[in-house]
N, CA, C and O atoms as CSV, one atom per row, in Angstrom:
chain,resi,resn,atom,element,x,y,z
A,1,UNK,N,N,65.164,144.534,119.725
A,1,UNK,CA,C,63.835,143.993,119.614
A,1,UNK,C,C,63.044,144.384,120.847
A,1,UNK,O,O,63.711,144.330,121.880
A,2,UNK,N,N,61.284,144.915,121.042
A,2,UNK,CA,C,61.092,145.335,121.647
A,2,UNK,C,C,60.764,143.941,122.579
A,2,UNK,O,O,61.255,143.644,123.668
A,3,UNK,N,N,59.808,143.225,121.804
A,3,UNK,CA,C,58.781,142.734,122.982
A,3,UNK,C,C,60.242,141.063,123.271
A,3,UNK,O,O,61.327,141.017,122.691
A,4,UNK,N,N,59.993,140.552,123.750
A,4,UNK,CA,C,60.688,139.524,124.298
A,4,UNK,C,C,59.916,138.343,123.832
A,4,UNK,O,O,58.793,138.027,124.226
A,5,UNK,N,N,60.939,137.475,122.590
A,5,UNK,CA,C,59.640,136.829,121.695
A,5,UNK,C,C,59.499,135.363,122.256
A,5,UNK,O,O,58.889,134.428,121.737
A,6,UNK,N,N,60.460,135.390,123.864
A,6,UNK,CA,C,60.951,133.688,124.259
A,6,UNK,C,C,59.708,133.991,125.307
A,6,UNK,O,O,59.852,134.866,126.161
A,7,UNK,N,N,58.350,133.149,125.198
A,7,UNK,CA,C,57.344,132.616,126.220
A,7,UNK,C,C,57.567,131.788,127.273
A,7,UNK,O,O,57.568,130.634,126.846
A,8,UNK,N,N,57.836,131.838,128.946
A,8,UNK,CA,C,58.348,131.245,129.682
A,8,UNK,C,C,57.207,129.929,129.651
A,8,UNK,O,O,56.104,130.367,129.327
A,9,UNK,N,N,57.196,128.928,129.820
A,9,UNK,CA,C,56.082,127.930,130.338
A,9,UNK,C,C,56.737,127.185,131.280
A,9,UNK,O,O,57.880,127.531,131.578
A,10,UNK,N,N,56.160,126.070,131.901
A,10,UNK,CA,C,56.432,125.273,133.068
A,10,UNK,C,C,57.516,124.684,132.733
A,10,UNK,O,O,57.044,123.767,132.062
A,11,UNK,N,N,58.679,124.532,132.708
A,11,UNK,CA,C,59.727,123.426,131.879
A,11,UNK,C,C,60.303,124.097,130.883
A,11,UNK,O,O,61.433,123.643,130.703
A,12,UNK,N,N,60.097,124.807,130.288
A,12,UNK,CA,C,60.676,125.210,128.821
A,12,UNK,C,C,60.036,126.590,128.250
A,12,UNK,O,O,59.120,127.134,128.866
A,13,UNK,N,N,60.636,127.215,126.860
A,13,UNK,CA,C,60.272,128.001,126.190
A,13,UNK,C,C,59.241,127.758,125.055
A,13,UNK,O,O,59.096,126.603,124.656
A,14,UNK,N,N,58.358,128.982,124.389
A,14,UNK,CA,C,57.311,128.809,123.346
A,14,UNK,C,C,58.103,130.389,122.899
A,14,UNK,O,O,58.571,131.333,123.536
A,15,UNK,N,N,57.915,129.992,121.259
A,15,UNK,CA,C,58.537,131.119,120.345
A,15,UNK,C,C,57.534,130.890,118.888
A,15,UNK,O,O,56.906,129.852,118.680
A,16,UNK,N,N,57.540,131.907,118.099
A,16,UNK,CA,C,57.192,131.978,116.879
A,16,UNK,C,C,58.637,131.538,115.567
A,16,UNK,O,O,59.813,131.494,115.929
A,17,UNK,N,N,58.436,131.412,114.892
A,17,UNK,CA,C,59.452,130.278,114.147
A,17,UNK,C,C,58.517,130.439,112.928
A,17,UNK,O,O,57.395,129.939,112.842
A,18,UNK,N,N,59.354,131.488,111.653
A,18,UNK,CA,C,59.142,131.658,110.253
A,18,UNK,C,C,60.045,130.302,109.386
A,18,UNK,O,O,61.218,130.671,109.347
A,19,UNK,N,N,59.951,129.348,108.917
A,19,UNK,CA,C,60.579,128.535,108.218
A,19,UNK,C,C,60.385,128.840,107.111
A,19,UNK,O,O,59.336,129.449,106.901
A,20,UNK,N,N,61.287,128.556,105.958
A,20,UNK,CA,C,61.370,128.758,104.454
A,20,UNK,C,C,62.286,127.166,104.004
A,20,UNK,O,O,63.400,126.713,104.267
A,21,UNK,N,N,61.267,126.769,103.320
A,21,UNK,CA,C,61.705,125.372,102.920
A,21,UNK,C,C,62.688,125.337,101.555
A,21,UNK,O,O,62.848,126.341,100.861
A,22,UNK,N,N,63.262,124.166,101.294
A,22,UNK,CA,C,63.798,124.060,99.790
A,22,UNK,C,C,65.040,125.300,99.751
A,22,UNK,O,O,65.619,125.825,98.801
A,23,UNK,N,N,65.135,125.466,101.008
A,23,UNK,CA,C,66.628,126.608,101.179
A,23,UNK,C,C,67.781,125.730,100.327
A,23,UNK,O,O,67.438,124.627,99.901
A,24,UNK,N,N,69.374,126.291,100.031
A,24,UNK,CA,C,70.425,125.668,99.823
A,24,UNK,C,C,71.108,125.486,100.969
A,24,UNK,O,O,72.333,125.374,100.933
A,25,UNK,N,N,70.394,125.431,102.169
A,25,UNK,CA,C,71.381,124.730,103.336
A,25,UNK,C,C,70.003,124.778,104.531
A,25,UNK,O,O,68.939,125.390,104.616
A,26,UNK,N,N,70.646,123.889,105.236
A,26,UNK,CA,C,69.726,124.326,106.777
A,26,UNK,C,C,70.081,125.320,108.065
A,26,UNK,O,O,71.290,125.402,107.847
A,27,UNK,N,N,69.978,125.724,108.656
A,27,UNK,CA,C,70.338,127.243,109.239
A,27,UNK,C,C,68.887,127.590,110.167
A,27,UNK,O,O,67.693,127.469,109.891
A,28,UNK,N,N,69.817,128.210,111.728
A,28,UNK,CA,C,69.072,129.045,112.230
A,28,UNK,C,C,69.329,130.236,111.781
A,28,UNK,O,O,70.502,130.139,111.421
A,29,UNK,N,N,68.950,131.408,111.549
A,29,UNK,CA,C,69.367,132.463,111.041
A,29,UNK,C,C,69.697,133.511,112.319
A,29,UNK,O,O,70.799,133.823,112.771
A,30,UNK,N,N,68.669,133.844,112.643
A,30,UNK,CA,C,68.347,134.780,114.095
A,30,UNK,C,C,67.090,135.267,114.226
A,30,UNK,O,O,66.109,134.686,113.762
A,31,UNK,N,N,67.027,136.638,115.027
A,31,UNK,CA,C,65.722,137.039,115.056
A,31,UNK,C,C,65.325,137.692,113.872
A,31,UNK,O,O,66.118,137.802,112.937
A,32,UNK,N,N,63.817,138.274,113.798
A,32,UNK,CA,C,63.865,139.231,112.567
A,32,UNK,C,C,62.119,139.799,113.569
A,32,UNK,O,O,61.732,139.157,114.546
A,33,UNK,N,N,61.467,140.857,113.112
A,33,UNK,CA,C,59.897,140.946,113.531
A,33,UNK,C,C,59.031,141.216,112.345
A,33,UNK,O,O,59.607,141.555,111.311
A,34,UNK,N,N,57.599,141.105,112.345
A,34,UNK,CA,C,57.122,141.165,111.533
A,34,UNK,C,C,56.749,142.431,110.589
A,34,UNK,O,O,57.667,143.212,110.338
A,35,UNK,N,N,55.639,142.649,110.124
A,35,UNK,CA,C,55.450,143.744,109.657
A,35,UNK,C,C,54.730,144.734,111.185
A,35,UNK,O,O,54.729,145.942,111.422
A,36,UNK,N,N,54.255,143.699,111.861
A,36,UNK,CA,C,53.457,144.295,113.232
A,36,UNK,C,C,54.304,144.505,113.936
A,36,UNK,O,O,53.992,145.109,114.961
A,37,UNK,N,N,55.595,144.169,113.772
A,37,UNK,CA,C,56.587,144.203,115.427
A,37,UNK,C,C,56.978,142.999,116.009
A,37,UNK,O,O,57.930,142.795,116.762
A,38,UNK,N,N,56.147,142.227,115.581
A,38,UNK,CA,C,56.334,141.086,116.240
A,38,UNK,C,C,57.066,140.436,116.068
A,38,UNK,O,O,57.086,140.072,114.893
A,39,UNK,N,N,58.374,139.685,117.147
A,39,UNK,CA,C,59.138,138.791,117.083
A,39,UNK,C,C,58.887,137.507,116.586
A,39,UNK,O,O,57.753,137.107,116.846
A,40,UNK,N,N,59.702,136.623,115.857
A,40,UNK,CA,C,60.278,135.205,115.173
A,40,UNK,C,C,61.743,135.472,115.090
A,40,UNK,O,O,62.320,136.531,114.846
A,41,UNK,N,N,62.318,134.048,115.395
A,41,UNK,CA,C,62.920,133.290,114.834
A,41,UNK,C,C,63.285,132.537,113.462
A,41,UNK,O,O,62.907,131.373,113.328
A,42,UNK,N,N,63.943,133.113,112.531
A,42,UNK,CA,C,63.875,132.798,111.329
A,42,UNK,C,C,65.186,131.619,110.967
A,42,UNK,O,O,66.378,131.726,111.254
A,43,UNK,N,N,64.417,130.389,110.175
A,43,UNK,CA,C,65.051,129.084,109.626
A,43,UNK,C,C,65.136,128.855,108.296
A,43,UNK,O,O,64.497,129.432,107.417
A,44,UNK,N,N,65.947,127.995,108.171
A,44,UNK,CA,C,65.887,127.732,106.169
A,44,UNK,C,C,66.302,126.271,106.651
A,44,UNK,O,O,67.088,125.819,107.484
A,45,UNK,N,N,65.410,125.754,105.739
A,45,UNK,CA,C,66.430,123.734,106.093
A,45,UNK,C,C,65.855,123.320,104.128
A,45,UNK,O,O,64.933,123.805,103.471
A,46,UNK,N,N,66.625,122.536,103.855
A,46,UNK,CA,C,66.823,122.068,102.469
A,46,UNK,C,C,65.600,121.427,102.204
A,46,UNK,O,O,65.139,121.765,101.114
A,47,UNK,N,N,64.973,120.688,102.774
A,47,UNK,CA,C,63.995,119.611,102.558
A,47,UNK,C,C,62.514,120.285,102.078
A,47,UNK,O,O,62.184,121.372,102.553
A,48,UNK,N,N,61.779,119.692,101.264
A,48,UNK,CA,C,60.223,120.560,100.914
A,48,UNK,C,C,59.617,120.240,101.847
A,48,UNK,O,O,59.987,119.510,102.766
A,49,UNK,N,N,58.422,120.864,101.671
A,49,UNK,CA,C,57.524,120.933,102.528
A,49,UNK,C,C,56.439,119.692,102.257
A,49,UNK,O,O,55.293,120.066,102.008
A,50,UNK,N,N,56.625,118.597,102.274
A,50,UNK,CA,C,55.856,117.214,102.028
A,50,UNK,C,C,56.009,116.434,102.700
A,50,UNK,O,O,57.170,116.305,103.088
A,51,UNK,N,N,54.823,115.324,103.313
A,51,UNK,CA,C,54.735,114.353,103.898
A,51,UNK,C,C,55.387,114.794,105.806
A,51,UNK,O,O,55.541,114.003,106.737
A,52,UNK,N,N,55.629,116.317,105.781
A,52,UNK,CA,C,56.097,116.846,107.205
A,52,UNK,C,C,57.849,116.918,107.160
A,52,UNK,O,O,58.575,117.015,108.149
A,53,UNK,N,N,58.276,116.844,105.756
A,53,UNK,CA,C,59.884,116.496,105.923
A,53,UNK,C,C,60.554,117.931,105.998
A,53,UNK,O,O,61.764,118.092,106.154
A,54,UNK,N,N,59.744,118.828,105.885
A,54,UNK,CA,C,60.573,120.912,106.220
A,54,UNK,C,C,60.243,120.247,107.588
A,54,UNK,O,O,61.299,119.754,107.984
A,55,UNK,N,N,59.181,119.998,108.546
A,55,UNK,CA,C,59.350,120.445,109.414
A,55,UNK,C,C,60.416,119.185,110.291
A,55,UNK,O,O,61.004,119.738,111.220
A,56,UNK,N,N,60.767,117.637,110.175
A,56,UNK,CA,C,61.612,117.032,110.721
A,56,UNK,C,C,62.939,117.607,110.554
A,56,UNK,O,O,63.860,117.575,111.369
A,57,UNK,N,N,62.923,118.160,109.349
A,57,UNK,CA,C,64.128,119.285,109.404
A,57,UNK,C,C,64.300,119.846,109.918
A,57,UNK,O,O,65.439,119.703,110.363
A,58,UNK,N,N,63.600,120.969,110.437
A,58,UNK,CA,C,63.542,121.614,111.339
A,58,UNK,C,C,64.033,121.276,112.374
A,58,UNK,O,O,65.243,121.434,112.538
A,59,UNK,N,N,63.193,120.686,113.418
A,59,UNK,CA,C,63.587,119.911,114.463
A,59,UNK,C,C,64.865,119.455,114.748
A,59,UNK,O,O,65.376,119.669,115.847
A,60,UNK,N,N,65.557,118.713,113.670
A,60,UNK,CA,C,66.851,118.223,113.873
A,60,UNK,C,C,67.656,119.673,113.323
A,60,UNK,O,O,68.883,119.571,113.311
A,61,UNK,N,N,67.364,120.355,113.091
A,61,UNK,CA,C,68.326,121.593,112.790
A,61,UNK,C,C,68.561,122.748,114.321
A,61,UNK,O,O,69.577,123.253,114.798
A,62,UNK,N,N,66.955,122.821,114.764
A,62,UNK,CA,C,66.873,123.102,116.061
A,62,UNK,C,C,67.521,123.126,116.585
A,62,UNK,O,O,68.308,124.038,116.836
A,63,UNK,N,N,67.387,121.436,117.216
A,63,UNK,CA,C,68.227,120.549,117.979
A,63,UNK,C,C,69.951,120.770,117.784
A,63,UNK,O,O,70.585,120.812,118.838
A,64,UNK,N,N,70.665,120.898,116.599
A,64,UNK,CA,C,71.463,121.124,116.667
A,64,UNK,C,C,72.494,122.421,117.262
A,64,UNK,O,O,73.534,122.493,117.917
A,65,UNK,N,N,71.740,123.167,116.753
A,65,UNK,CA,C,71.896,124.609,117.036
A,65,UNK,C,C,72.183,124.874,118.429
A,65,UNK,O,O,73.195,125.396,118.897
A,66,UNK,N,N,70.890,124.332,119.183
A,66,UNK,CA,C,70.715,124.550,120.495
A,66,UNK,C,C,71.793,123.710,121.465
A,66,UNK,O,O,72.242,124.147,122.525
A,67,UNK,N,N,72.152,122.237,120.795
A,67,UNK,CA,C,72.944,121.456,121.452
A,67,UNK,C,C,71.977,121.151,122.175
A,67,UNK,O,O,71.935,121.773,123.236
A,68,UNK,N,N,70.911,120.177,121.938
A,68,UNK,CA,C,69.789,119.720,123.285
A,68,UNK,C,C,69.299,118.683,122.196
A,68,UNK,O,O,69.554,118.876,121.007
A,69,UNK,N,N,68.567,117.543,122.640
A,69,UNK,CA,C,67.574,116.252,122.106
A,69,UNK,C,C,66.859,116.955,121.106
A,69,UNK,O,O,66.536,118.116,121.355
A,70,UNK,N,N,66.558,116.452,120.018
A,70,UNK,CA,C,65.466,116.343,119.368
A,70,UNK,C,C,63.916,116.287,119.773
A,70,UNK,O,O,62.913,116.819,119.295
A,71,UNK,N,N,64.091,115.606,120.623
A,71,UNK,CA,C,62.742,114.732,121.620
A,71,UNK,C,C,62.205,115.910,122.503
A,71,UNK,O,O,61.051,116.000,122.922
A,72,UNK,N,N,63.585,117.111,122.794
A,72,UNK,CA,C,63.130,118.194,123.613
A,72,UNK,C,C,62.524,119.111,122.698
A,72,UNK,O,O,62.543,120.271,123.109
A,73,UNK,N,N,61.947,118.922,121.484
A,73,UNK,CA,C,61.795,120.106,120.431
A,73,UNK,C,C,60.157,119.547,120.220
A,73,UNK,O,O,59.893,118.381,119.929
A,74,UNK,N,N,59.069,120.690,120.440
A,74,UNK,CA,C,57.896,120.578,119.781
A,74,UNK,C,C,57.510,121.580,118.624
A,74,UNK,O,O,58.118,122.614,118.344
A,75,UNK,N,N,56.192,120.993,117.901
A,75,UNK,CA,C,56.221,122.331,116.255
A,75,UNK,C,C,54.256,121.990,117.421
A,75,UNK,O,O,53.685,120.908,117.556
A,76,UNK,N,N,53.886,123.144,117.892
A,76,UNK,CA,C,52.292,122.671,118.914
A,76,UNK,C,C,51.543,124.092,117.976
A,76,UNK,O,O,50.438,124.351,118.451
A,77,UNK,N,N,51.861,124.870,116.976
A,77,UNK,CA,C,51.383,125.188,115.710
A,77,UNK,C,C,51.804,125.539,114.939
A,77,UNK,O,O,52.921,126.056,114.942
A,78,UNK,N,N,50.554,125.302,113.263
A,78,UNK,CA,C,51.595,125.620,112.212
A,78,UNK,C,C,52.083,124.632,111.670
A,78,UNK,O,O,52.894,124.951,110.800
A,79,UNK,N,N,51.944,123.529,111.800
A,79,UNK,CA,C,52.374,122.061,111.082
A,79,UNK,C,C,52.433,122.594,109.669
A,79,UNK,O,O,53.457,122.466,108.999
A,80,UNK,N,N,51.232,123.256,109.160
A,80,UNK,CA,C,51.233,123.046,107.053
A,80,UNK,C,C,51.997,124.725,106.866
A,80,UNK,O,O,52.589,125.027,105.829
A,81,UNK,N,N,51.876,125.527,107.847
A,81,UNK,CA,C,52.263,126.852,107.534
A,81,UNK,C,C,54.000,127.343,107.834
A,81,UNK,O,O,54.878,126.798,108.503
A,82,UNK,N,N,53.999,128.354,107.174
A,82,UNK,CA,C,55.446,128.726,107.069
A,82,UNK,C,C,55.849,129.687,109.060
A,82,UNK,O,O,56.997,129.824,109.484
A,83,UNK,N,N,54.938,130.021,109.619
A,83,UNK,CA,C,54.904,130.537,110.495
A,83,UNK,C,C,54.560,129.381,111.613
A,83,UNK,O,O,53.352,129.211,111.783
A,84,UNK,N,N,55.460,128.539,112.421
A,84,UNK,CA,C,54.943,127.811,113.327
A,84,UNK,C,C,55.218,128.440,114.892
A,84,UNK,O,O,55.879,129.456,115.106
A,85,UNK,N,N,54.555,127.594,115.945
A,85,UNK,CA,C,54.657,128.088,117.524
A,85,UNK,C,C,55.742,126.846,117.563
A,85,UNK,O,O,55.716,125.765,116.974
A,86,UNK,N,N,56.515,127.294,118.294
A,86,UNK,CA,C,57.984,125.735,118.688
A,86,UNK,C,C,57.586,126.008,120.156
A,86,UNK,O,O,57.219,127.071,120.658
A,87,UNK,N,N,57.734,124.884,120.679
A,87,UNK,CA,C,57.857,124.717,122.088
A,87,UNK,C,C,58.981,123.816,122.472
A,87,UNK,O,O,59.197,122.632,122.211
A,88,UNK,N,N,59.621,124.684,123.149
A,88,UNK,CA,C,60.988,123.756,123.768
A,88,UNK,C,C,61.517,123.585,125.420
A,88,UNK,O,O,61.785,124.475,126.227
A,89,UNK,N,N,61.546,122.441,125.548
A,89,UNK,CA,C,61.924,122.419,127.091
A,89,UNK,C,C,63.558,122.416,127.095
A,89,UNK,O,O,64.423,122.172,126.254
A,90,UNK,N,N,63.543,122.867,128.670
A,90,UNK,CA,C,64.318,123.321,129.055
A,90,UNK,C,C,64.745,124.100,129.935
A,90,UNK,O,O,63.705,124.756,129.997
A,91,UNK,N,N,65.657,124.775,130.960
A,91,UNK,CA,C,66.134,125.627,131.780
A,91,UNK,C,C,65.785,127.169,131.110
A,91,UNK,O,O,64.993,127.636,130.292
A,92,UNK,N,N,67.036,127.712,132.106
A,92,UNK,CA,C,67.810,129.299,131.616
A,92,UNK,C,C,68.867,128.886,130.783
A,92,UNK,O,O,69.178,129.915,130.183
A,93,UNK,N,N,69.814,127.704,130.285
A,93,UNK,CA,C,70.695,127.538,129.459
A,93,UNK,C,C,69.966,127.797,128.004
A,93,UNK,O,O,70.335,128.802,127.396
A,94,UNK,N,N,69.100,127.081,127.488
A,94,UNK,CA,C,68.322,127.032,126.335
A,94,UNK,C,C,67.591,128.076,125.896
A,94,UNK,O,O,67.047,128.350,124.827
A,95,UNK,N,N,67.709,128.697,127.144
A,95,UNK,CA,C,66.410,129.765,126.808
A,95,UNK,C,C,67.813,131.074,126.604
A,95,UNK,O,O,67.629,131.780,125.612
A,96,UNK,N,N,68.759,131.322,127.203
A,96,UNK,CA,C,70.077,131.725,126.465
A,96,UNK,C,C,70.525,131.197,125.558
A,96,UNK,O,O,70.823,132.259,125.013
A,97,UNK,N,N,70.925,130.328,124.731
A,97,UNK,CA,C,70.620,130.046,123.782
A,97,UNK,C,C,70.049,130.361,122.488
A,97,UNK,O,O,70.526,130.513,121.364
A,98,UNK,N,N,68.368,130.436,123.206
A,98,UNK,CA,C,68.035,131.197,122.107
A,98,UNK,C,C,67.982,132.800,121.359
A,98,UNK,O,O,67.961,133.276,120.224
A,99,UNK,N,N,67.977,133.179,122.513
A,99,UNK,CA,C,68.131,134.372,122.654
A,99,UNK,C,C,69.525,134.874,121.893
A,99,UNK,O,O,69.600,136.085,121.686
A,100,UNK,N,N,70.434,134.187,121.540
A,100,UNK,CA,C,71.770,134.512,121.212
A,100,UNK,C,C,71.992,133.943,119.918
A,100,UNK,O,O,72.930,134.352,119.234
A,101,UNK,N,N,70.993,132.766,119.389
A,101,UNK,CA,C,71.107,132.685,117.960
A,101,UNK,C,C,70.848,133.962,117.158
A,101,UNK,O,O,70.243,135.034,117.191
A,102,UNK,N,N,71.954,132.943,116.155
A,102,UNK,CA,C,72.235,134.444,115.003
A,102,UNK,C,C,73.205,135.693,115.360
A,102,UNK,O,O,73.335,136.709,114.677
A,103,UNK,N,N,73.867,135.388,116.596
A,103,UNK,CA,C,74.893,136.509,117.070
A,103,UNK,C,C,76.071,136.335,116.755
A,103,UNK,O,O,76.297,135.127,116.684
A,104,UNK,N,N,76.969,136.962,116.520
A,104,UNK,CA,C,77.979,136.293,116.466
A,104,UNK,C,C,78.887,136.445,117.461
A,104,UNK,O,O,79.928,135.788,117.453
């Protein structure tokens, strides 16, 4: 992947995050880029997309993945869309982490 899709901020990381709702499981997948190049993070979590329940999915799927709080996980755009901004605090552990989902 060219560009480096993990955004450093004060405390933590900002990433792009493709979700696909109503999957048959919940899952980080890994990276993937767009048609432009551009880096995401691609998810599937079981739940539809109503009343915000794809994206609490999310979050707690995140969270798991990463091994970190829930509480450390933001969705700061993209709430109704399949393409959100995640913001996550955290060190250099998390931010390895992410970088390594989807590897095996």
């Amino acid at each position: 992947m060219g560009d480096d899709p993990l955004r450093p901020l004060n405390g933590g990381t900002r990433f792009a995050l493709r979700l696909t709702p109503k999957s048959s499981r919940d899952c980080v997948e890994g990276w993937a880029q767009d048609a432009n190049g551009k880096p995401y993070l691609k998810a599937r979590v079981r739940a539809v997309p109503e009343d915000g329940k794809a994206n609490t999915a999310l979050i707690r799927c995140l969270a798991k993945t990463l091994g970190i709080a829930k509480t450390d996980i933001r969705i700061v755009a993209g709430h109704t869309a399949r393409l959100k901004t995640i913001e996550i605090a955290g060190g250099e552990d998390v931010r390895r982490a992410l970088q390594n989902v989807g590897e095996a």
